[in-house]
N, C-alpha and C positions, 0 to 999 in steps of 0.2 A: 924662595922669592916671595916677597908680598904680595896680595891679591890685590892691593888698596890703589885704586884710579882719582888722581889728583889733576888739576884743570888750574893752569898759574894765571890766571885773568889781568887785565889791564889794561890802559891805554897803549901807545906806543910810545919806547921811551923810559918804561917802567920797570923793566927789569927783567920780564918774564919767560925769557932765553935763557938768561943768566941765573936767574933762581932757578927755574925748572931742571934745566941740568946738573946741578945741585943738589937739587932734592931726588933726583932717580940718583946719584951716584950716593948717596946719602942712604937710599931704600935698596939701594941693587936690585932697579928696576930700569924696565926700556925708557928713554927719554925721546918725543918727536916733539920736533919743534914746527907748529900749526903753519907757518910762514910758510915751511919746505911742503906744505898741499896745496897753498893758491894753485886757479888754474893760472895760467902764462898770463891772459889778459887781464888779469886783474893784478898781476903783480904791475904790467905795463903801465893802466890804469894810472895805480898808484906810483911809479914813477914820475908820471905826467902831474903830479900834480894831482889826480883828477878823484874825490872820494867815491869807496864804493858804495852803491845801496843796499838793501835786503835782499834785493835778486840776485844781486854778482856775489854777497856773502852767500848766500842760501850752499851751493853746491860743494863750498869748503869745506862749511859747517856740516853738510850731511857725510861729509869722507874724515871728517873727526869723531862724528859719531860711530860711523863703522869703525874705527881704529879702537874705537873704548870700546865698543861693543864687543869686537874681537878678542880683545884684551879679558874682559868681565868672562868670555864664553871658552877660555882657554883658563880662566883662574889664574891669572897673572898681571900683576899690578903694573901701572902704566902712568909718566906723567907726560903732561901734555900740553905746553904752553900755546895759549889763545886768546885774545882780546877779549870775546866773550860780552860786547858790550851792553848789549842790550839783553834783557831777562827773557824774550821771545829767543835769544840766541843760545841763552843759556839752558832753558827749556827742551830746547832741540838735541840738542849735547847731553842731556837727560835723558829722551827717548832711546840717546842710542846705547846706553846702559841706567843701572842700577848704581847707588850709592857712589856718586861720585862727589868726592869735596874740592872743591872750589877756594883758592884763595885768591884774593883780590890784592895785588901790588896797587898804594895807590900812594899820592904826592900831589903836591904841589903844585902850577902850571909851569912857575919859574925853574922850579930841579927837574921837571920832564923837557920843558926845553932847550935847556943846559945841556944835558945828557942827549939829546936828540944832535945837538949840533957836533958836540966832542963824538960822535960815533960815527966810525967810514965803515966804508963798504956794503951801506943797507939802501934799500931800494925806495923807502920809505921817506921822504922828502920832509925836515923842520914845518914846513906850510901844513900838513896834515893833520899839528898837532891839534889845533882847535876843534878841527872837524871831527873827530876822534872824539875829543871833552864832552861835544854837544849830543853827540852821539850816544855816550854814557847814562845808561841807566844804572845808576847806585845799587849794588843788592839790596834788598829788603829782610827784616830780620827771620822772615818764614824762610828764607833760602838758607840759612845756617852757614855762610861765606865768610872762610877765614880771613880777618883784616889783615894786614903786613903795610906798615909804614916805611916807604922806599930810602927815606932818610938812615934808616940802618943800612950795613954796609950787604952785600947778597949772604955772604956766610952767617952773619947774625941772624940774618933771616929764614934760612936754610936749621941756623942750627935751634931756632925756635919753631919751626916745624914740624922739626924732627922729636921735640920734646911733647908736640899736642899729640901727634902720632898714635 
């Protein structure tokens, strides 16, 4: 098994369930999808409509840390899909291990809220996507964040990750 800890970043809408499971069945690696740690009131929250801040992310983000962490401190590779929006979030996610790459799903407004509408059974409400955008701090090029154009189909993308590898 790979040791290598991958972080599928994005807005909502972008893919990063869908590739990230992909890409651990692709590595023969554990796949957690970041959605499945919200606490309950933040998934509520975001049901409602309602965006959350840095405080209500802060304690997700620190139990994804521990999950790399863990991962990194057992030597076994881990992918991890997460929004990751902001570089203060990503930072964090940093602390909680070593050499993690990051690739960023990213698109369009119009193909993420296309995609936001055509998809049942998520918690995550079409109205969130802006909040979400504004939300987004870009990586920067010192973050070394693999780009992915959501316009390809997940296995294109999957299977061009698999080639930077």
């Amino acid at each position: 098994m790979r040791s290598v800890l991958y972080v599928v970043m994005g807005v909502t809408g972008s893919g990063k369930s869908t590739v990230g499971a992909g890409l651990a069945r692709a590595l023969d690696v554990p796949f957690i999808d970041g959605d499945d740690l919200h606490p309950r009131q933040n998934v509520e929250r975001m049901a409602a409509g309602v965006p959350l801040t840095d405080e209500d992310r802060r304690p997700w983000l620190l139990a994804i840390a521990a999950r790399l962490r863990e991962a990194q401190g057992a030597g076994r590779g881990l992918v991890v899909a997460c929004s990751a929006l902001k570089r203060s979030y990503r930072d964090l996610l940093r602390s909680g291990a070593s050499d993690i790459r990051f690739v960023h799903l990213a698109g369009s407004r119009a193909l993420l809220a296309e995609r936001m509408t055509q998809r049942r059974g998520h918690y995550m409400p079409p109205s969130l996507l802006d909040s979400q955008l504004n939300t987004l701090e870009e990586p920067s090029p010192d973050e070394d964040v693999w780009l992915c154009d959501i316009r390809q189909t997940p296995d294109a993308i999957v299977a061009d990750l698999v080639t930077r590898s």
